[in-house]
Backbone bond lengths (Angstrom), bond angles and torsions (degrees), N, CA, C in turn:
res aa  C-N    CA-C-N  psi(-1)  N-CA   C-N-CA  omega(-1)  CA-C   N-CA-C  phi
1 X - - - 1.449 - - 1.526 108.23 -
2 X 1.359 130.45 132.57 1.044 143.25 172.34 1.717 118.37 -75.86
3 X 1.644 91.00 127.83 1.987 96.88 -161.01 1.659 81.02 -83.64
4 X 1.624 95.95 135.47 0.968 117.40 167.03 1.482 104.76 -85.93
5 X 1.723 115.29 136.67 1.253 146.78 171.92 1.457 130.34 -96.28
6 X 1.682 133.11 100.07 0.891 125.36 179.69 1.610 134.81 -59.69
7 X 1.315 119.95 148.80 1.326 98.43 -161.60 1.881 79.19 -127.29
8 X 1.826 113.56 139.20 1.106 108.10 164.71 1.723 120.67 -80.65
9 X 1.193 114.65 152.33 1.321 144.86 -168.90 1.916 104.36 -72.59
10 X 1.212 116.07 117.06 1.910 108.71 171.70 1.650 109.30 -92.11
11 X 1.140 112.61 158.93 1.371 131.45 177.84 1.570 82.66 -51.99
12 X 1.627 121.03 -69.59 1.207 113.44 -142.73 1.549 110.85 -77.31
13 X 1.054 113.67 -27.48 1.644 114.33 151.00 1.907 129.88 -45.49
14 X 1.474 79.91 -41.27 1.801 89.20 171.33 1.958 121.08 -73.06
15 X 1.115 90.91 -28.60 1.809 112.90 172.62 1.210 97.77 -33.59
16 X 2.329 93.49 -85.43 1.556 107.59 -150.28 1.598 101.30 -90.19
17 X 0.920 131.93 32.83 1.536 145.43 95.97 1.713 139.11 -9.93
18 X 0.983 93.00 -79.90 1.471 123.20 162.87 1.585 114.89 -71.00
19 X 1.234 115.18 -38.60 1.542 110.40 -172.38 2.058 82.27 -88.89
20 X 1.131 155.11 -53.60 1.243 117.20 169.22 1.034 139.30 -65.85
21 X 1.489 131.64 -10.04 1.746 125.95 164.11 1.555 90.39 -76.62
22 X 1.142 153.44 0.96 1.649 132.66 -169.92 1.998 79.11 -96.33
23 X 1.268 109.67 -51.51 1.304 123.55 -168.49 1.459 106.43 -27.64
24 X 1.813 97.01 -77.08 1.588 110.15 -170.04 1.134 99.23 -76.55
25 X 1.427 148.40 9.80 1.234 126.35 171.14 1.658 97.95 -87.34
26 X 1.183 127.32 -30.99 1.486 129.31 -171.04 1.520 111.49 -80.57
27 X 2.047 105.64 -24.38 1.488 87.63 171.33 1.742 115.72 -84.73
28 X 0.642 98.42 -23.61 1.815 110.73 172.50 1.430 111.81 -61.54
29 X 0.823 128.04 -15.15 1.543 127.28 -177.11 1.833 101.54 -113.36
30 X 1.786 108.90 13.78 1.508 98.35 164.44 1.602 104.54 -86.78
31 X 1.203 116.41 -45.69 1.236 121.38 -178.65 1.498 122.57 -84.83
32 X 1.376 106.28 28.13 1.909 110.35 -172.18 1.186 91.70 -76.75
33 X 1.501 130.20 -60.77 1.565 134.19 -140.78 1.550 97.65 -97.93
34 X 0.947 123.14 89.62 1.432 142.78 165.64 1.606 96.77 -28.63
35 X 1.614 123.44 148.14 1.744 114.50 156.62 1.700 108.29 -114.93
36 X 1.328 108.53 129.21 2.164 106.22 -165.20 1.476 90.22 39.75
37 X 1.084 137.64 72.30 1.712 128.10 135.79 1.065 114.92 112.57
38 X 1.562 115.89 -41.01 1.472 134.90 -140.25 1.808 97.31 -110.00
39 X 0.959 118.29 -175.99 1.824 147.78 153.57 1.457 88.52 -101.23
40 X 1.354 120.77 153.21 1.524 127.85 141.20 1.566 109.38 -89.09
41 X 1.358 101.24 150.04 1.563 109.06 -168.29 1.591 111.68 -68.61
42 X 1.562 128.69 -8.05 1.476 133.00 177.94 1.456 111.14 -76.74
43 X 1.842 113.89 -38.02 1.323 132.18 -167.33 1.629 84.06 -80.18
44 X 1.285 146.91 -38.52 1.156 133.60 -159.75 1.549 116.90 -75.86
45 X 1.288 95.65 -51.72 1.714 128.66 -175.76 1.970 94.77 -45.13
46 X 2.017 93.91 -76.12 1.819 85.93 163.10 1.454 124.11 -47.61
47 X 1.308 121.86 -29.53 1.140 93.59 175.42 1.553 131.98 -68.42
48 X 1.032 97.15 -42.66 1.941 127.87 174.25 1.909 97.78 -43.81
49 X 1.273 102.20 -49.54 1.734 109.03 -165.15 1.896 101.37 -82.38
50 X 1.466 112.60 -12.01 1.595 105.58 -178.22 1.653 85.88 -109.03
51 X 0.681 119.78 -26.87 2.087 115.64 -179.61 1.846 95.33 -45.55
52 X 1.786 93.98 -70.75 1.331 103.31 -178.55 1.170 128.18 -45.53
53 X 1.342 139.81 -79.27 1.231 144.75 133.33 1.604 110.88 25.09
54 X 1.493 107.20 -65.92 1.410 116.42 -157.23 2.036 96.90 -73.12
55 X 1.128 107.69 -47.18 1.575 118.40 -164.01 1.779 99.64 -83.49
56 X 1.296 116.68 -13.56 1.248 119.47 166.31 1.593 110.41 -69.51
57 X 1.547 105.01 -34.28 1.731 101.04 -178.75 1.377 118.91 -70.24
């Protein structure tokens, strides 16, 4: 079995970290508030095209 080796953690690793949970927490909250029930299909589409975008970085 291979000894697992800890590796320490950088500030700047810890950042863009943080700058993507702030990210997906802001795209998730386009589509929180439903309008009569639904998403409209424009709010979705952006959403779909900033999801991508974001997980592409």
């Amino acid at each position: 079995m291979k000894k697992i080796i800890a590796k320490p953690v950088g500030m700047f690793e810890l950042f863009y970290d943080l700058v993507f949970v702030y990210a997906i927490s802001r795209i998730t909250a386009m589509i929180h508030h439903p309008v009569n029930g639904s998403i409209p299909l424009i709010t979705f589409l952006q959403f779909l095209l900033v999801v991508i975008v974001v997980m592409q970085i």
